[in-house]
C-alpha positions in Angstrom: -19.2 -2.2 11.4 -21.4 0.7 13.3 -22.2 -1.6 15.7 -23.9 -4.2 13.4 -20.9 -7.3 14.5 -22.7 -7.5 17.9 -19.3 -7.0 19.2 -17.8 -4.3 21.8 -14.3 -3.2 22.4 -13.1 -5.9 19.7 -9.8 -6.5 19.6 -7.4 -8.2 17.3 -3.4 -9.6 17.6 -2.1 -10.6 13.9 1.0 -12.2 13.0 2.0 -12.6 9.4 4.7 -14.0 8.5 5.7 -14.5 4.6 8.7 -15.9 2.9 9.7 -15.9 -0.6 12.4 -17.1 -2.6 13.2 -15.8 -6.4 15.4 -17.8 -9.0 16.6 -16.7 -12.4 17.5 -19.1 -14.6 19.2 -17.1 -17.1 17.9 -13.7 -18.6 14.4 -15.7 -19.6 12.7 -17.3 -17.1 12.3 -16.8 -13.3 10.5 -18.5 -11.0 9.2 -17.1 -7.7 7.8 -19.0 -4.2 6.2 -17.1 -1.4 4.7 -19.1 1.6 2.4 -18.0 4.2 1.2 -18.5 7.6 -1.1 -16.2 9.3 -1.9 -16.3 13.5 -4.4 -14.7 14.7 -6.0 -14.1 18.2 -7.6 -11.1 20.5 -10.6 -10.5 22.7 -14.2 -10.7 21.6 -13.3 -11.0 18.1 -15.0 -11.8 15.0 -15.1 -12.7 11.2 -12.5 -15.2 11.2 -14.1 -17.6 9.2 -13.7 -15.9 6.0 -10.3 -17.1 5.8 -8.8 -13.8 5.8 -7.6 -13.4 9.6 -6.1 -16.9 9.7 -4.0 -19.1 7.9 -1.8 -22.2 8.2 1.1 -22.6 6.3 0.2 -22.5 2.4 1.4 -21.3 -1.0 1.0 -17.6 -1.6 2.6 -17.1 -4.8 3.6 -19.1 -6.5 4.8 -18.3 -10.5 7.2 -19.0 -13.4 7.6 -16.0 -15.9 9.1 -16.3 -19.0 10.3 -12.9 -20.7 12.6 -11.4 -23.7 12.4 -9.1 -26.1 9.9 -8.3 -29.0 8.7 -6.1 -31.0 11.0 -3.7 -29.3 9.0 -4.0 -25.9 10.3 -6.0 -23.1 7.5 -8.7 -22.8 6.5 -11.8 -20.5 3.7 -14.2 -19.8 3.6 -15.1 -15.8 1.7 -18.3 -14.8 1.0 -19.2 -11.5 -0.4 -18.2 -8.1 -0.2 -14.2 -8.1 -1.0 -10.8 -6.0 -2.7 -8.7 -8.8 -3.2 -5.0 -8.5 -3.3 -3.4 -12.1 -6.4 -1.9 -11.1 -7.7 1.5 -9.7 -7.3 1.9 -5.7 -10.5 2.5 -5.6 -11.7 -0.7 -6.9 -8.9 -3.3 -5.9 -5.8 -3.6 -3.6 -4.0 -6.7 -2.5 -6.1 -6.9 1.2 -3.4 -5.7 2.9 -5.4 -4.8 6.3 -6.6 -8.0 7.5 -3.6 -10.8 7.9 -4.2 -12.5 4.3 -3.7 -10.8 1.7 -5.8 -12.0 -1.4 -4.3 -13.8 -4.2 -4.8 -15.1 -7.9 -4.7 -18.3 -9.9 -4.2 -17.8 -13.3 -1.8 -16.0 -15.8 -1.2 -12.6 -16.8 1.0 -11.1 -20.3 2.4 -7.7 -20.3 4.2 -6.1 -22.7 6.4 -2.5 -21.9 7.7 0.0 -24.5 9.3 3.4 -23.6 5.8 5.2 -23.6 3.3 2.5 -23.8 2.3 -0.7 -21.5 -0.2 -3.3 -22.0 -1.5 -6.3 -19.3 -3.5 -8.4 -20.2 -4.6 -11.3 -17.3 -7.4 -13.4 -16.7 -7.8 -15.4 -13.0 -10.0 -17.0 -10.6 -9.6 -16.9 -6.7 -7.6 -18.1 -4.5 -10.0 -19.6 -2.4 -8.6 -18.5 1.3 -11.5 -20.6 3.3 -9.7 -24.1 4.3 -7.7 -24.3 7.4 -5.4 -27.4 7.2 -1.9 -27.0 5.5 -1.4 -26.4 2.1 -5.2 -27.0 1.5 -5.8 -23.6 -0.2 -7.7 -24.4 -4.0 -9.0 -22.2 -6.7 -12.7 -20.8 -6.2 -14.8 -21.1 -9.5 -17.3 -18.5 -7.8 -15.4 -15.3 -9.0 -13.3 -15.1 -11.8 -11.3 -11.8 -13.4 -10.1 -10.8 -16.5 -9.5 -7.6 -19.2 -6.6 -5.4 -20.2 -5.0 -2.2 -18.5 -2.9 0.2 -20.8 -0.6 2.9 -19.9 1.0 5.7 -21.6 3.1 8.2 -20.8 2.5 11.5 -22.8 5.4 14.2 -23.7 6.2 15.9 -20.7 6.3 19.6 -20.4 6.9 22.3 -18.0 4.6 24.0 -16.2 5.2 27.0 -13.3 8.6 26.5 -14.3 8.3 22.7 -13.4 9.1 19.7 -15.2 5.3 18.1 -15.6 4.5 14.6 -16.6 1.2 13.3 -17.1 -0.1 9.6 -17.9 -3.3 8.6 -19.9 -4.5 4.9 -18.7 -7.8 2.7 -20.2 -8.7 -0.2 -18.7 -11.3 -3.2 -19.1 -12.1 -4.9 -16.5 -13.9 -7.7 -15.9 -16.0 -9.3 -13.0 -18.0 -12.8 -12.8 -19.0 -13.8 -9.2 -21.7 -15.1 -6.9 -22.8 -15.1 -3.1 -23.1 -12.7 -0.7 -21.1 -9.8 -2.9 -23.5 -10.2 -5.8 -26.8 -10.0 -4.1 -28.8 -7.4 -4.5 -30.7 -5.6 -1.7 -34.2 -5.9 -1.3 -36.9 -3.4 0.2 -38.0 -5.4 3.4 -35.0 -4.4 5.9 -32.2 -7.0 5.9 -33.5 -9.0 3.0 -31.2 -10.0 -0.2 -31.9 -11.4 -3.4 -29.7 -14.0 -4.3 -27.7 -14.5 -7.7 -24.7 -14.1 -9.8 -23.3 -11.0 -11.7 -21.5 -10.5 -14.3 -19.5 -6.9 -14.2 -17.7 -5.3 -17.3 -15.7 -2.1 -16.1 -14.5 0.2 -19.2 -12.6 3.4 -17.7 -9.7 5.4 -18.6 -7.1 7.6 -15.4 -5.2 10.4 -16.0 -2.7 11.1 -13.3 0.9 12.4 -12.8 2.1 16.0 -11.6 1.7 19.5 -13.6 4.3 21.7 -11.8 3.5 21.2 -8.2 -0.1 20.1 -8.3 -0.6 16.1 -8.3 -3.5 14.9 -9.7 -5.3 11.6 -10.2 -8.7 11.8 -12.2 -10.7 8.2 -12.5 -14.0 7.1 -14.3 -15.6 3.9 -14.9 -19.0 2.4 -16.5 -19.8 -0.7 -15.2 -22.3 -2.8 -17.6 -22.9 -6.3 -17.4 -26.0 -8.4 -16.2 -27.3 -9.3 -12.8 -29.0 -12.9 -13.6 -31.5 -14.1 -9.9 -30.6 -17.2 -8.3 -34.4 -18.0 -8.7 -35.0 -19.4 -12.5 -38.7 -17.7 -12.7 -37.3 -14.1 -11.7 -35.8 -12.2 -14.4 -32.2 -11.4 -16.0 -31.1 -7.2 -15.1 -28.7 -5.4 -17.2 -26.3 -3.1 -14.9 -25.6 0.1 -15.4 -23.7 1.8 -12.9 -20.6 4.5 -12.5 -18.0 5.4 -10.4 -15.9 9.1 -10.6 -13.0 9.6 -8.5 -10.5 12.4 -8.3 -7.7 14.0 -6.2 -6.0 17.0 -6.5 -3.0 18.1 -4.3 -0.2 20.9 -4.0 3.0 19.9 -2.9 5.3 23.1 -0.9 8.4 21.3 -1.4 10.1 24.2 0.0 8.3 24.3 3.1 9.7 21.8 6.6 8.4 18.4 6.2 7.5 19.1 2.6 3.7 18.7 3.2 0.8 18.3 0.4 -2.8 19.6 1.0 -4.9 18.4 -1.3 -8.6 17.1 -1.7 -10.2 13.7 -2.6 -13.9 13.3 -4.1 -15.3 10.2 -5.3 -18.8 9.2 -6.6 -19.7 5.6 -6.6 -23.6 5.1 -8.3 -26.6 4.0 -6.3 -29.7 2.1 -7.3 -33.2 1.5 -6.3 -33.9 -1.7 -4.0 -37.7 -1.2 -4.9 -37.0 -1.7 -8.6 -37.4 -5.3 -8.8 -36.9 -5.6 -13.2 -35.3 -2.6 -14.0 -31.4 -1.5 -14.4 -29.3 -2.7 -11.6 -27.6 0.8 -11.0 -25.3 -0.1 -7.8 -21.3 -0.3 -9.0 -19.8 -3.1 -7.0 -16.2 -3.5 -5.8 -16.1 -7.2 -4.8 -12.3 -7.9 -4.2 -12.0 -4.7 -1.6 -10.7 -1.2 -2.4 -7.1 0.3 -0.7 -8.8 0.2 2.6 -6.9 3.6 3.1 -8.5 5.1 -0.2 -11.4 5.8 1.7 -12.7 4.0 5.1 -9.7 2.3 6.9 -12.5 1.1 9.4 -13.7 -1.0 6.5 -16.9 0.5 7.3 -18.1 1.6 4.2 -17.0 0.8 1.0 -16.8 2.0 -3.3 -20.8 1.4 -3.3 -23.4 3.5 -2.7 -21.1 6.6 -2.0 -20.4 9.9 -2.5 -17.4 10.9 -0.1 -15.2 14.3 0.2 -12.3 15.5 2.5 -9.2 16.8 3.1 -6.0 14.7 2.5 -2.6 16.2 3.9 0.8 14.3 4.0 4.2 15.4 5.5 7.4 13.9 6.2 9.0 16.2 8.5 11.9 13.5 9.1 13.4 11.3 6.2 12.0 8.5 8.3 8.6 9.9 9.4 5.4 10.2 7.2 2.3 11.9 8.2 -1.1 11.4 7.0 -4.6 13.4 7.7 -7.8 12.3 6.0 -11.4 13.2 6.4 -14.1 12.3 4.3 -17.7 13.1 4.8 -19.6 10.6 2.7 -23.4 10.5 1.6 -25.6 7.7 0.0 -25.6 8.5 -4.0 -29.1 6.9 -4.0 -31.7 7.3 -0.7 -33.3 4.8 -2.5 -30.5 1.9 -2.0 -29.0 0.4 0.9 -25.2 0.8 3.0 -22.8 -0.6 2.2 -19.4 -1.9 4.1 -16.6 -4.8 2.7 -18.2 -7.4 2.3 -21.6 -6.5 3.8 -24.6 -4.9 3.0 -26.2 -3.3 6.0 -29.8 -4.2 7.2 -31.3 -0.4 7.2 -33.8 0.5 5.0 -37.0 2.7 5.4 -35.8 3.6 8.6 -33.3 5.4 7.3 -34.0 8.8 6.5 -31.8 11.7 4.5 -28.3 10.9 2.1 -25.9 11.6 5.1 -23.9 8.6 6.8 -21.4 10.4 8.1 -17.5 11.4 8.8 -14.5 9.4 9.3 -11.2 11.8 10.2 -8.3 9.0 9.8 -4.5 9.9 11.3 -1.3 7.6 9.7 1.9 7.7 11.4 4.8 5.8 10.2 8.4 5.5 11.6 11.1 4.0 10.2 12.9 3.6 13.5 15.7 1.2 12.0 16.9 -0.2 8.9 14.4 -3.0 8.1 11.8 -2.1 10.5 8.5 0.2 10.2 6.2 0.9 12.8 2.7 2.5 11.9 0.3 3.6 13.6 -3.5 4.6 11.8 -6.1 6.2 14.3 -9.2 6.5 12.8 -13.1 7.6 13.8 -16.8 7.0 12.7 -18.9 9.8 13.4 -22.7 8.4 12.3 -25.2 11.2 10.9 -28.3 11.8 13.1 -30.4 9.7 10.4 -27.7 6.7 10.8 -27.6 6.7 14.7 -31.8 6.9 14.7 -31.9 4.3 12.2 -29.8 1.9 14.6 -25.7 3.0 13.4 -23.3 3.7 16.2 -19.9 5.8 16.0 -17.1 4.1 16.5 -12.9 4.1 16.9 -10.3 2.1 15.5 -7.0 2.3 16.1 -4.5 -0.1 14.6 -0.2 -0.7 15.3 1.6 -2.2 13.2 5.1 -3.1 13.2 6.5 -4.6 9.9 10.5 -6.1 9.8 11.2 -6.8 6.1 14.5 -8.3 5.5 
């Protein structure tokens, strides 16, 4: 966290272990049980109290779907205890870095035509915090809910390639509290406490056109930040966010590599602005950590980032990945931000520039059933970040995964 954890030469041992069992019960219904128990240890460690590091044995998923058809559509309504990701990468992933993953209480409905799919879903969250066995609750401090459609539109060739491109729009919707909702004040390392309310309308349009792969994202974010303090008054949000990637695959070349090149825009706003528009987007339930920052340095707020992404697979069972992203503060006028943390420097920080994070994945699929990665990753700080107090960093993470 660029040196803000008050730790050096942290490190971490994790050991997840999850176990699932699926039963059908006919063509109709199904009914799905996943368990987990998370160990965690290391040397000068931190930030295992947030429930996301440890975990005794508990219920991870836990869901009973009921399906058919209708309408022509193959549909279903799945109740339960749920991993949700029917959301951009930039906004939302399952938590897959630390060693508990991130769940869902509540029920989602899909319905799935030959061009066209709707979900709709509305959760709270699994609240991860107690340690005793099967303990874990629902948290009534942030709830989720909209409707994501997909469709597929006529394909078509293009450089004498067969082309496919889908049109996605989305609404997305965020109520939460505590330390992800406050807003950052001008006197350095102070917050304003509250609750926010964030509505997310965007549409994605991604597939390939011959050998180019693309992935084009946008997203307003209304809503309402409302102060924890009854006297201070209610701020309407309006932020953004703009992400794209664009990529050509040489699928005749060894290893089939991809070059390609990743932007993203997430809006900024103004911590001396104390009544006006709350103009920072928020992603409170942590983006694909390898979207962006596998560090978890920084995070979808505040950012403009750019860089390089290339992937190979010279071998059928080794995949390369290179990415480096410079990234800059949208607004000079707001704050850094990492998951889960919004960092103390203000005035003292001078110029947009934080910095650039080159990021190495290596994975091997030495045997069947097991996959051993390996993601090497650096923080370079800007000259403004390292006078303001940031330090450069490494991380380096191996993990070995036997699925079976």
């Amino acid at each position: 966290m660029m040196g803000t954890a008050g730790k050096t030469n942290s490190s971490r041992v994790l050991l997840r272990n999850m176990y699932g069992a699926d039963l059908h019960l006919g063509e109709h219904v199904r009914a799905y049980a996943e368990f987990l128990w998370g160990v965690a240890g290391g040397s000068n460690y931190y930030g295992y109290q947030a429930g996301t590091q440890r975990e005794r044995l508990d219920l991870q998923q836990g869901i009973l779907e009921v399906k058919g058809r209708l309408l022509g559509a193959g549909m279903g309504v799945i109740g339960g205890r749920q991993v949700f990701v029917d959301a951009p990468v930039s906004m939302q992933s399952a938590r897959d870095l630390p060693n508990v993953q991130q769940t869902w209480d509540g029920v989602r409905g899909y319905a799935v035509w030959k061009s066209f799919r709707v979900d709709l879903f509305d959760f709270m969250q699994t609240n991860k915090t107690p340690v005793d066995v099967f303990a874990d609750g629902t948290s009534y401090n942030a709830r989720m809910y909209g409707a994501y459609t997909s469709t597929a539109l006529p394909s078509f060739s293009f450089m004498k390639q067969k082309s496919q491109l889908f049109a996605d729009v989305f609404f997305l919707g965020y109520l939460f509290n505590g330390a992800n909702a406050a807003l950052p004040l001008a006197q350095a390392g102070k917050t304003e406490a509250g609750s926010t309310r964030r509505d997310n309308i965007g549409g994605r349009l991604w597939g390939n056109a011959g050998p180019f792969d693309v992935n084009l994202t946008g997203v307003f974010q209304g809503g309402q930040f409302r102060p924890a303090q009854e006297s201070a008054q209610t701020r309407p949000v309006r932020a953004f966010a703009v992400n794209g990637s664009i990529s050509w695959s040489a699928k005749n070349l060894l290893g089939k590599p991809s070059f390609g090149i990743q932007g993203d825009v997430f809006s900024g706003g103004n911590y001396n602005s104390k009544n006006g528009a709350v103009g920072t987007f928020v992603t409170p339930y942590v983006a694909l950590p390898y979207y962006n920052d596998v560090t978890l340095a920084l995070t979808s707020q505040n950012l403009v980032g750019v860089g390089p992404v290339i992937t190979a697979a010279p071998k059928p069972n080794l995949r390369l990945r290179l990415h480096v992203p410079a990234f800059w503060r949208e607004s000079t006028q707001d704050a850094v931000y990492g998951t889960g943390k919004t960092y103390a420097w203000r005035n003292n920080l001078h110029g947009g520039f934080v910095g650039v994070s080159p990021q190495v994945q290596v994975a091997w699929s030495f045997a069947p059933h097991f996959t051993w990665t390996h993601d090497i990753a650096g923080f370079a700080s800007s000259h403004g970040m390292r006078e303001a107090g940031a330090k450069s960093g490494m991380f380096y993470m191996q993990t070995m995964e036997f699925k079976f």
